[in-house]
N, C-alpha and C positions, 0 to 999 in steps of 0.2 A: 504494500500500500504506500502512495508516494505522499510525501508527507510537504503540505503547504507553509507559506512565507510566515502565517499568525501559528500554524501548529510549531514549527521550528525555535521559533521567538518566545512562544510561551515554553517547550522543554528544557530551553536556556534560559529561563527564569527562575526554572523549578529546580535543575543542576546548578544554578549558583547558591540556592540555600541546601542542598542535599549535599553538596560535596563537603563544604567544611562540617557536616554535622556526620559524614562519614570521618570522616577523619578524625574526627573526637572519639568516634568509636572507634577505632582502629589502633589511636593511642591509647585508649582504654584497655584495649587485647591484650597489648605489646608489653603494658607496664602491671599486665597481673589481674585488673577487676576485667572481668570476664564477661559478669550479668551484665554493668554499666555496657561495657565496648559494644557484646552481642544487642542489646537493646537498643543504643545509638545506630545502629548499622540498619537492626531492621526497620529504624524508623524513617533513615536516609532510603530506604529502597521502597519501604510501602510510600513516600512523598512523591518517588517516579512512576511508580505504577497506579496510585490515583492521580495523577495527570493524565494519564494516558488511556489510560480505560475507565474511570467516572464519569457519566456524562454531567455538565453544569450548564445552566439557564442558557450561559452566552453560547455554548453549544448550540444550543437549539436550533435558534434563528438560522446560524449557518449552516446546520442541516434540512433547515425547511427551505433554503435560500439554494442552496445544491439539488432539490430533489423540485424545483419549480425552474432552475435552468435545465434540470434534464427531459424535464416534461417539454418545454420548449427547445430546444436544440438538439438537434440528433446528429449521433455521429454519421462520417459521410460512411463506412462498414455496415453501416446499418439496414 
């Protein structure tokens, strides 16, 4: 699935707060607290994957707005 100019810009939003809060966990592993490290980590990775697979409000619009240019434009394959 190819991924748009506002999807790109919003998962680089989302990897600018997930990476450093990876990384707290990972200094958490490295220095010994194990629960802290592993619970920063999955919270770094469940914040990428509710990005990307949650749908939210402003979603909407741009899938009703996608499914109202397909109804109107048709590929020339078609």
């Amino acid at each position: 699935m190819s991924r748009g100019i506002i999807d790109t810009l919003q998962l680089g939003a989302t990897l600018l707060f997930a990476i450093p809060i990876a990384y707290v966990g990972a200094d958490f592993l490295f220095s010994g607290r194990t629960l802290f490290g592993a619970g920063f980590l999955a919270i770094a990775v469940l914040m990428v994957l509710a990005e990307e697979y949650l749908t939210t409000p402003g979603d909407l619009t741009g899938k009703a707005a996608e499914k109202a240019v397909g109804a109107v434009a048709k590929d020339e394959d078609e």
